[in-house]
C-alpha positions as CSV (number, residue, x, y, z in Angstrom):
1,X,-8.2,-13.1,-1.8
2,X,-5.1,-12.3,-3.5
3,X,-2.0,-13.6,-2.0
4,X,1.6,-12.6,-3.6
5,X,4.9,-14.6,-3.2
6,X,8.4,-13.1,-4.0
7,X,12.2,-13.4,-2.7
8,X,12.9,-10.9,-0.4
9,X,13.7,-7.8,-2.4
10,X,11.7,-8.6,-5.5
11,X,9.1,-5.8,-4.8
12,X,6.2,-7.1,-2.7
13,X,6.0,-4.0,-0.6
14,X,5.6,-1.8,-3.9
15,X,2.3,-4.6,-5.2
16,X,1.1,-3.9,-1.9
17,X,0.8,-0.3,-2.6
18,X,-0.7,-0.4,-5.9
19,X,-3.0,-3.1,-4.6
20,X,-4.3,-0.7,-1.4
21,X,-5.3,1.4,-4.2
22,X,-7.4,-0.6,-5.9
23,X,-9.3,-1.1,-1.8
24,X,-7.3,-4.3,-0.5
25,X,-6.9,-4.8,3.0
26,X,-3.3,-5.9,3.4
27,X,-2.0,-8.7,5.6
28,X,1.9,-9.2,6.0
29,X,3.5,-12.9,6.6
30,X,6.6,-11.0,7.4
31,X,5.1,-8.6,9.9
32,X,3.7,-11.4,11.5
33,X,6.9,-12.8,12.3
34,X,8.1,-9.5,13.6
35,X,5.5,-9.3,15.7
36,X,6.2,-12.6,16.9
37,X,9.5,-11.6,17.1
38,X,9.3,-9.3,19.7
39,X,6.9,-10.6,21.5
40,X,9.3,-13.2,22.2
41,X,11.7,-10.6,23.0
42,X,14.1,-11.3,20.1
43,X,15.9,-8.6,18.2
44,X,14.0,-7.9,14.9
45,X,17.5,-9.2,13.2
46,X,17.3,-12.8,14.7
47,X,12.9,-12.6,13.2
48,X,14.4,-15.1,10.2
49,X,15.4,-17.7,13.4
50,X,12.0,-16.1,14.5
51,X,10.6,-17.6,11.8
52,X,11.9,-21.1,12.0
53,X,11.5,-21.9,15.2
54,X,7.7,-21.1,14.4
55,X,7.7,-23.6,11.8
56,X,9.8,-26.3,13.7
57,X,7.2,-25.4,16.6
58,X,3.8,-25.6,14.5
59,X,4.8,-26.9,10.9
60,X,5.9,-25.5,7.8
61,X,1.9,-23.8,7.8
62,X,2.2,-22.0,11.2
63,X,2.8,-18.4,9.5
64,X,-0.3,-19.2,7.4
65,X,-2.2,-20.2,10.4
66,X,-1.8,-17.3,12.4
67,X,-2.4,-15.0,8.7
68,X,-5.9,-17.2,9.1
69,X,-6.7,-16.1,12.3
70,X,-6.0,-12.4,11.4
71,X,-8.2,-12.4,8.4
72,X,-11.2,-14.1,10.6
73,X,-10.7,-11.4,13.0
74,X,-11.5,-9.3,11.0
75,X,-14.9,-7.6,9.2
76,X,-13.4,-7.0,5.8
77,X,-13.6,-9.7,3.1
78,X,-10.9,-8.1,0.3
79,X,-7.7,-9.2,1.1
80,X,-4.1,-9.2,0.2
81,X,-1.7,-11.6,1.5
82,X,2.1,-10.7,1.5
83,X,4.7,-13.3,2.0
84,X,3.8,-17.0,1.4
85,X,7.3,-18.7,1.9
86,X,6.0,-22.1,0.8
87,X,4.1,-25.3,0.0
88,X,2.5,-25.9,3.2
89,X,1.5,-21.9,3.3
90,X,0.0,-22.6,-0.1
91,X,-2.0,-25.9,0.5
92,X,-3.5,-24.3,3.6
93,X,-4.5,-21.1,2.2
94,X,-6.0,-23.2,-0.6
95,X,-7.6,-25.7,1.7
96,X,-9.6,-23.1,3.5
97,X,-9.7,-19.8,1.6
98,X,-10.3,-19.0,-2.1
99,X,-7.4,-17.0,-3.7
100,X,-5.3,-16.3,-6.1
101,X,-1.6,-16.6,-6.1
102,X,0.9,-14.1,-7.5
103,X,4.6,-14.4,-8.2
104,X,7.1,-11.4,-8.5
105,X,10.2,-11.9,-9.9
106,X,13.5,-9.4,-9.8
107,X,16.8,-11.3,-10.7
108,X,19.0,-11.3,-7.2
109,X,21.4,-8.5,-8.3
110,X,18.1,-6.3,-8.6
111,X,16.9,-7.6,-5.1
112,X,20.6,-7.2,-3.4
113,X,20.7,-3.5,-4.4
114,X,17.1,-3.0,-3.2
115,X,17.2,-4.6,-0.1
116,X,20.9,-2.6,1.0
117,X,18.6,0.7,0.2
118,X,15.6,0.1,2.2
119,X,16.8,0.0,5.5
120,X,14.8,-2.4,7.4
121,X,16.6,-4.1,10.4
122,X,16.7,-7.4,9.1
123,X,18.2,-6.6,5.7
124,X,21.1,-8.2,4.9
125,X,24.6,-6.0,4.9
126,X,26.7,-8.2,2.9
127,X,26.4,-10.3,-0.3
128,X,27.2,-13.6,1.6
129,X,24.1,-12.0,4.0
130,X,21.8,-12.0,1.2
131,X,22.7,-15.3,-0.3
132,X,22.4,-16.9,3.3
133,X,19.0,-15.4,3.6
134,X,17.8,-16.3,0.0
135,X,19.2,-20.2,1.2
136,X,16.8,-20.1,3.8
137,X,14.0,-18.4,2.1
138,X,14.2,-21.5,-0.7
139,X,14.4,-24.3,2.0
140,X,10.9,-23.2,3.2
141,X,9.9,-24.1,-0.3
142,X,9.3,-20.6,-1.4
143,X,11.2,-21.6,-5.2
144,X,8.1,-23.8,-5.0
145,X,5.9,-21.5,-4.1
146,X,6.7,-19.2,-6.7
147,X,6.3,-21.9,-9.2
148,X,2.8,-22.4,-8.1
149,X,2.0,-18.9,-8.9
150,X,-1.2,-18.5,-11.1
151,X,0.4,-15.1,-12.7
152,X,4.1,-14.0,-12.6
153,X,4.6,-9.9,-13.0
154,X,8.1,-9.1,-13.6
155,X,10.3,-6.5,-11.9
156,X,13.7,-5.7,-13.5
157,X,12.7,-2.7,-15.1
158,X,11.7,0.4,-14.0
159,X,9.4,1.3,-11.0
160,X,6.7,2.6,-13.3
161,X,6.8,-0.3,-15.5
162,X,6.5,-2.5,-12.2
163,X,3.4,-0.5,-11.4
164,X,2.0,-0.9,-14.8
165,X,2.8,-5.1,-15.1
166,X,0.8,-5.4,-11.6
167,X,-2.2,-3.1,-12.7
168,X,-1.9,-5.8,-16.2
169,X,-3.0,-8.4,-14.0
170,X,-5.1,-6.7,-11.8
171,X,-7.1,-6.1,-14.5
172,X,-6.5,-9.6,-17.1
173,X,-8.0,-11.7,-14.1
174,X,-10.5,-9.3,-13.1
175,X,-9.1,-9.2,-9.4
């Protein structure tokens, strides 16, 4: 298992592509959430109180538990996790799967910019927005998380050099 960790905007959705090519199955922490979002019949903007009120419910762990249940669903044994926000996601992943953990760094201007482009519901329309998001992100330990990380690929370039950083690791670890 490979499982990559990265502030919103940093470029997790584009690893996830080059990583389908190389036969991953992909699992998303953050859809997760959305689909727990609506489930509870929330607007996909409130999925970040989503979120917390999962982990005030079931611990800081409880996106990684329901990620675990997904994966033992499920017949395939190569797979990419997208989204660890945390510590707790970390130990738990760790304590009952083997994987490796990658971080993705983009400075927040980089991030900002990308996230007003992308258009997802949840993205943040103002500066203040995206700081009050990042704020959040960080007190679920995900600066922690990303220090954990056993690689970092970086992503204040270009997109092609992106794609070339991730293959760099792909390949250095043999993944």
């Amino acid at each position: 298992m490979i499982a990559i960790v990265g502030m919103p905007g940093s470029g997790k959705s584009e690893f996830v592509n080059v990583l389908l090519e190389f036969g991953y199955n992909v699992i998303s922490m953050g859809d997760l959430v959305r689909e727990e979002t609506i489930k509870r019949e929330y607007s996909l903007e409130e999925s970040g109180k989503v979120a917390q009120m999962l982990r005030d419910e079931k611990g800081l762990d409880a996106i990684a538990i329901l990620t675990l249940e997904k994966i033992r669903d499920s017949n395939e044994d190569k797979f990419l996790i997208e989204g660890i926000r945390g510590i707790k996601e970390i130990e738990r992943f760790r304590n009952e799967i083997d994987f490796f953990l990658i971080g993705i760094h983009a400075s927040p201007k980089i991030r900002f910019e990308r996230l007003k482009g992308r258009g997802r519901e949840d993205d943040p329309n103002t500066y203040y927005d995206f700081q009050e998001r990042d704020l959040r992100e960080l007190s679920w330990g995900l600066g922690q998380a990303l220090a954990l990380s056993d690689a970092i690929v970086d992503n204040n370039e270009t997109l092609e050099k992106f794609r070339e950083n991730i293959v760099k690791v792909i390949k250095k670890y043999e993944l």
